[in-house]
Structures are given as C-alpha cells and as structure tokens.
ROSEZA-116778 format. One record per residue (C-alpha): residue in one letter; x, y, z. Coordinates in nm, 2 decimals. Example, Ala and Ser with C-alpha at 12.3 -4.5 7.8 and 13.67 -1.06 7.14 Angstrom:
residues 2
res:xx:yy:zz
A:1.23:-0.45:0.78 .
S:1.37:-0.11:0.71 .
END
This chain:
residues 158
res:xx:yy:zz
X:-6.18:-0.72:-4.19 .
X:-6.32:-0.40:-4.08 .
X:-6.18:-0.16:-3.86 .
X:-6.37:-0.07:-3.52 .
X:-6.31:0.10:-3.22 .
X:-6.26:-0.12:-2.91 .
X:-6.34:-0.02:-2.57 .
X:-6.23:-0.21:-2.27 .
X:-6.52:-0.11:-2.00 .
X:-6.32:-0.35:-1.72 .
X:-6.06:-0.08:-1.78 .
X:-6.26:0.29:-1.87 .
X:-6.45:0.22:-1.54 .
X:-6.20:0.23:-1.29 .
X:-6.04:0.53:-1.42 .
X:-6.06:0.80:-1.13 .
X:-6.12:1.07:-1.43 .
X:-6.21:1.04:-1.79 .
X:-5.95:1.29:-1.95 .
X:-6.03:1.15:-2.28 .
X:-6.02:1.43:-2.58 .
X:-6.31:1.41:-2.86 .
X:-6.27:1.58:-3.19 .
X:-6.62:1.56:-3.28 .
X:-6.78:1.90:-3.16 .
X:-7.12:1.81:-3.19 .
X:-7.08:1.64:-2.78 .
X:-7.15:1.82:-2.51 .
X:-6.87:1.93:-2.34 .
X:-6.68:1.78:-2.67 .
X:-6.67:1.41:-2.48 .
X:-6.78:1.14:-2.72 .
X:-6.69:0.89:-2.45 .
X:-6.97:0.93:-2.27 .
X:-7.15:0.82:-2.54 .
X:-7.03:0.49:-2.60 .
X:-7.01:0.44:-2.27 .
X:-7.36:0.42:-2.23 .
X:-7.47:0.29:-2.53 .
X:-7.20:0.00:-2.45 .
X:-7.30:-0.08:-2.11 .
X:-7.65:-0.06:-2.18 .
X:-7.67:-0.27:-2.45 .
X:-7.44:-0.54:-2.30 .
X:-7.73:-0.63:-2.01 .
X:-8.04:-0.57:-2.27 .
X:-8.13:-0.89:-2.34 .
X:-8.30:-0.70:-2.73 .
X:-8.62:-0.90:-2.71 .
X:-8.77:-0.96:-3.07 .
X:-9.14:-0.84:-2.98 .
X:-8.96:-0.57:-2.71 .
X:-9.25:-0.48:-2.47 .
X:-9.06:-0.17:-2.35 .
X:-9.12:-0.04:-2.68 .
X:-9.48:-0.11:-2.75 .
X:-9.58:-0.02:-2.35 .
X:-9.43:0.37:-2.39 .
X:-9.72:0.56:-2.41 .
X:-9.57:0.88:-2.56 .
X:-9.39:0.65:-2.83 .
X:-9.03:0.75:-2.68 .
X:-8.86:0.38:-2.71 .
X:-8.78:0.30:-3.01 .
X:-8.57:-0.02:-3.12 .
X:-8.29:0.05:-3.37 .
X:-8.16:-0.16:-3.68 .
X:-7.91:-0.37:-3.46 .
X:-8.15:-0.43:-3.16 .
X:-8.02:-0.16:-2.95 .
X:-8.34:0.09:-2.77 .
X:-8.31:0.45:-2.80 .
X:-8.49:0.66:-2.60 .
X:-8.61:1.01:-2.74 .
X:-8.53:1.28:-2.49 .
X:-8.79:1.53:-2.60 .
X:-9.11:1.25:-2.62 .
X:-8.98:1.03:-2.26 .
X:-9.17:1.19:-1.94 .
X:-9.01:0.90:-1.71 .
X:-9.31:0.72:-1.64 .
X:-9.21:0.37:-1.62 .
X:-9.43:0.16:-1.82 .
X:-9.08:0.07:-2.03 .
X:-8.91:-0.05:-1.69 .
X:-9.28:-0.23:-1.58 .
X:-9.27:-0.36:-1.95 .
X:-8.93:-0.53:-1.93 .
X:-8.96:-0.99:-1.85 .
X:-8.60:-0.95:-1.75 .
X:-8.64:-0.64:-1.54 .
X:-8.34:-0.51:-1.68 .
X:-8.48:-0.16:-1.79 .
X:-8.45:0.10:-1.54 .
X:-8.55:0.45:-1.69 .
X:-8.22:0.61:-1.57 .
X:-8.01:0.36:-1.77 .
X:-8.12:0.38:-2.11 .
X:-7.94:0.67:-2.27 .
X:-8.08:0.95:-2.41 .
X:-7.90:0.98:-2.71 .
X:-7.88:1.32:-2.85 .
X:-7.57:1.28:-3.01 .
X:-7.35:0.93:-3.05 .
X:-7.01:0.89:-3.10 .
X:-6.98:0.82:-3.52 .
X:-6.64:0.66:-3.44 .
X:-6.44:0.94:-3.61 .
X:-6.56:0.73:-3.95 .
X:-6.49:0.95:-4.29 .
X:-6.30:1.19:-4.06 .
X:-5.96:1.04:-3.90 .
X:-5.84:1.04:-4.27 .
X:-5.68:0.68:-4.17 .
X:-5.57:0.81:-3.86 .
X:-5.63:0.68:-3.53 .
X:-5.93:0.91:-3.39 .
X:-5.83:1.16:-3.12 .
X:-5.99:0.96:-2.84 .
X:-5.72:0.65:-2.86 .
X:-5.40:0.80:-2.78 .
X:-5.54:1.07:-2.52 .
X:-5.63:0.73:-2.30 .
X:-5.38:0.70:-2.05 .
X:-5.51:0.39:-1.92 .
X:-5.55:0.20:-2.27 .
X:-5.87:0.15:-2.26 .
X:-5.91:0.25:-2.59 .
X:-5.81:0.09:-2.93 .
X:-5.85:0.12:-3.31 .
X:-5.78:-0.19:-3.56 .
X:-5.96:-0.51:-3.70 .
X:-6.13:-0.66:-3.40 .
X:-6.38:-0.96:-3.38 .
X:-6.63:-1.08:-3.12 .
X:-6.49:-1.32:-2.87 .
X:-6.74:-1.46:-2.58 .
X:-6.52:-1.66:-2.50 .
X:-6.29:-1.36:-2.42 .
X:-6.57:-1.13:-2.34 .
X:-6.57:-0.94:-2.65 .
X:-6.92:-0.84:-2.79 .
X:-7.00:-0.66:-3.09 .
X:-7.24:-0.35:-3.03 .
X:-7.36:-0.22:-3.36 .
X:-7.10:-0.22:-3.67 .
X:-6.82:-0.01:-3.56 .
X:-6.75:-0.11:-3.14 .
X:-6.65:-0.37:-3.00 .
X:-6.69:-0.42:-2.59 .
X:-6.53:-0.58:-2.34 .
X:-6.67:-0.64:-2.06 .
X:-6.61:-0.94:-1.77 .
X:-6.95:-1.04:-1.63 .
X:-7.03:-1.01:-1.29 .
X:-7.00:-1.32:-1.04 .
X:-7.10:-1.42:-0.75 .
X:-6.83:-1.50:-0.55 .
END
C-alpha cells in the first residue's frame, strides 16, 4: 500500500492558529497547509460532475477540471464573474471557494528521504499523519487525488 499524507479537517479547523512548519519554499509565507486545506475542503463538497458546467460556462477559460475530477481555477485568466457559480446544478460553487492554486502542497514526495515531512510532527494538535491509509466512508475518510487522504464528519442537522 501506498503511503499518503492524512489530514484530519474535524481537527486542523478548530485549531486557534496554524503553527504548522512547511519545508517546501515554493509557498507563500512557506505554509503548504493552506494548500491542502483548500484543495481538501473544496473538493470534499464538489460533487465533480462528468460534463462539469462550471468549466464549459467560464468565459475566459479559467476552470479547468484535473485528472482526478478536482477544478482548478487559474488565478491570472479568472475575473470573478460568476458564470462558474451560475453554472453549478448543485450550487455548490461559490467563486471565493475554489482555490486559486499557484502552488500545491507535493506532499514532501522524492524529498522527505523516507522521512516523515516536516509538516507532521510540528502539529501540535495531530491533525496530521504520514503512513498507508485507505478510504473509509464509513469512517469519513475520502481519498482526494493520489497522495491525501481527508477526514471530514459531515454536517447534520440537529
């Protein structure tokens, strides 16, 4: 099995502050976090429609649906206009939400050197974990692209 990183977002959003250390310099600010945050919480509520009318509605072409279903949104081509969020059966898409991706988190992969990434042991909450993880829904646990794993509880009306 395949080793992935594992974020617990039940956890990682009730921290009071992210103190989370990156070694990937290529992040603003050196937080890779941020990153998968995002991504992860976006993609959990996308419902990845096969004909994805966001995508075909953006005029300037700024949508664009990845390999593993997840939509990327090009910073320098999106001028916020809406159609994508209009677009949307599920009305999921709001144009705030979808991350502007100008660097991702590459998971420390080909650079821990078997090591844990830095990111995992500077959680202080746990949040974070590195090992061979697989998809649960019955535990909450979805896969999001190759090398993450979520988890998430879904919302409920009480």
């Amino acid at each position: 099995m395949k080793k992935r990183l594992f974020i617990d977002l039940d956890i990682c959003s009730k921290c009071p502050e992210c103190v989370i250390d990156c070694s990937y310099f290529y992040h603003p600010d050196n937080r890779g976090i941020d990153s998968i945050r995002e991504v992860a919480s976006f993609a959990l509520v996308c419902r990845q429609c096969e004909e994805a009318p966001c995508v075909t509605s953006c005029p300037q072409e700024a949508l664009k649906k990845e390999n593993d279903g997840a939509l990327k949104r090009s910073n320098l081509l999106c001028t916020g206009c809406g159609s994508c969020a209009l677009a949307c059966p599920f009305g999921i898409i709001y144009p705030e939400v979808i991350p502007y991706l100008v660097s991702k988190c590459d998971f420390c992969i080909d650079r821990a050197d078997g090591k844990k990434p830095v990111c995992i042991p500077s959680c202080p909450y746990g949040a974070l974990k590195y090992g061979e993880f697989r998809e649960t829904e019955k535990k909450n646990k979805y896969l999001v692209g190759e090398n993450l794993l979520v988890h998430l509880t879904p919302w409920r009306k009480e």
